[in-house]
N, C-alpha and C positions, 0 to 999 in steps of 0.2 A: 491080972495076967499081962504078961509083957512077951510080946515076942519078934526075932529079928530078923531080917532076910536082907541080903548083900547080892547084888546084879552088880555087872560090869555095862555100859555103854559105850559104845566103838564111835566115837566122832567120824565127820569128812571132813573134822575143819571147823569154823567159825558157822553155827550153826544151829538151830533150834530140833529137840528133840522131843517127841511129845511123848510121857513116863505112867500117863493116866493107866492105862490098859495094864502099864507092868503092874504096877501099883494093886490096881484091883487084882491082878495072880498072884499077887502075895498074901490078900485079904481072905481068896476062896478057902482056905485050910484053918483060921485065925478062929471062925467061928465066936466073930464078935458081933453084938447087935449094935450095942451104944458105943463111942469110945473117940479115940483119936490115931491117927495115922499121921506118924511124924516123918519126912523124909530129907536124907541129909545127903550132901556129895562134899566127897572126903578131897576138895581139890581149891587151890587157890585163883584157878583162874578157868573156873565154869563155877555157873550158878545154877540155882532153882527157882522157877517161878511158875505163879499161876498168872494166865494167857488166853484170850481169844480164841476159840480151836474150830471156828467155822470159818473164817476168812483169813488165808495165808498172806495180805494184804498187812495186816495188823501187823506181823510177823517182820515184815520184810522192813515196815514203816520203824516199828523197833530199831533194827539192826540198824539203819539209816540214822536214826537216829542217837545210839551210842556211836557210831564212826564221825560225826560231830562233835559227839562230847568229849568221848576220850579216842582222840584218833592213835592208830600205828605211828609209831617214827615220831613221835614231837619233840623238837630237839630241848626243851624242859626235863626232859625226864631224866633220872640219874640209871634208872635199873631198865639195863638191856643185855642181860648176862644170857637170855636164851631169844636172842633176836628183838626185832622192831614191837614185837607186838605182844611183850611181854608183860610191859607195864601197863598198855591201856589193858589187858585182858587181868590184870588186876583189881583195878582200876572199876572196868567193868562190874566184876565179881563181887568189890565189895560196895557197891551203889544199887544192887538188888541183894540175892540171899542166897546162902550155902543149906540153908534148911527152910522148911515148910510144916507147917501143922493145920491139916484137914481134919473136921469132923467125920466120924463115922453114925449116920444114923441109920436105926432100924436095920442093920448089915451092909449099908452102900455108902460111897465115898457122897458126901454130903456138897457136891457142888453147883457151881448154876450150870444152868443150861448150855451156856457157851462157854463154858470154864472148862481148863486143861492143865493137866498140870506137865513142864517142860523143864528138860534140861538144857542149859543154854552153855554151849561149847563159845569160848571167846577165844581161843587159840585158832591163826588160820591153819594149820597143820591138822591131821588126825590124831586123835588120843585116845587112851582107853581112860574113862571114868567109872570110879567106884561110888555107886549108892547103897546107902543102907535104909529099910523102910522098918521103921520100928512100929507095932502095933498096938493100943492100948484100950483093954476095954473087960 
């Protein structure tokens, strides 16, 4: 049994999102024990990750961290058809991941302790992003 649930998330901006809690509401009706919980963001410039979810530290050292790597406005870049921060928010996007697959055991999202699972907006503007969380079990 396969089954699919589509959320929208309302960015601020360049910004981490934490999707663990949606995730599990999508899980309570699924009535799966063992399985896999795939989850995908239908967008090229936000990703998915699992992340630290006790110290918003980690979070921020992240974000610091891609605006070094791939900064706004480098005059290298060819593609700036929707502003400065078009390309690193690409860029971004495709140096982590557009989908994730979590185990499901025993009926619970299978992660560690301090694992979260996060939407990571890299556009500074707000956006509405579409996930789908596919359920497998």
């Amino acid at each position: 049994m396969i089954r699919h649930t589509q959320f929208q998330v309302h960015t601020r901006g360049r910004s981490l999102h934490e999707l663990t809690d949606v995730v599990r509401e999508c899980m309570a009706t699924a009535e799966i024990g063992d399985g896999l919980a795939h989850i995908f963001v239908h967008h090229t410039s936000a990703s998915l990750i699992v992340c630290e979810n006790a110290d918003a530290d980690v979070r921020r050292d992240l974000d610091a961290f891609f605006a070094r790597l791939a900064p706004d406005g480098d005059p290298n870049y060819l593609h700036k058809m929707e502003g400065e921060d078009d390309m690193s928010a690409h860029i971004r996007t495709v140096l982590t991941l557009t989908s994730l697959a979590v185990p499901i055991v025993a009926g619970r999202l299978d992660l560690g302790t301090w694992q979260g699972i996060y939407l990571w907006e890299h556009r500074t503007t707000p956006h509405v992003r579409k996930v789908t969380v596919s359920l497998q079990g």
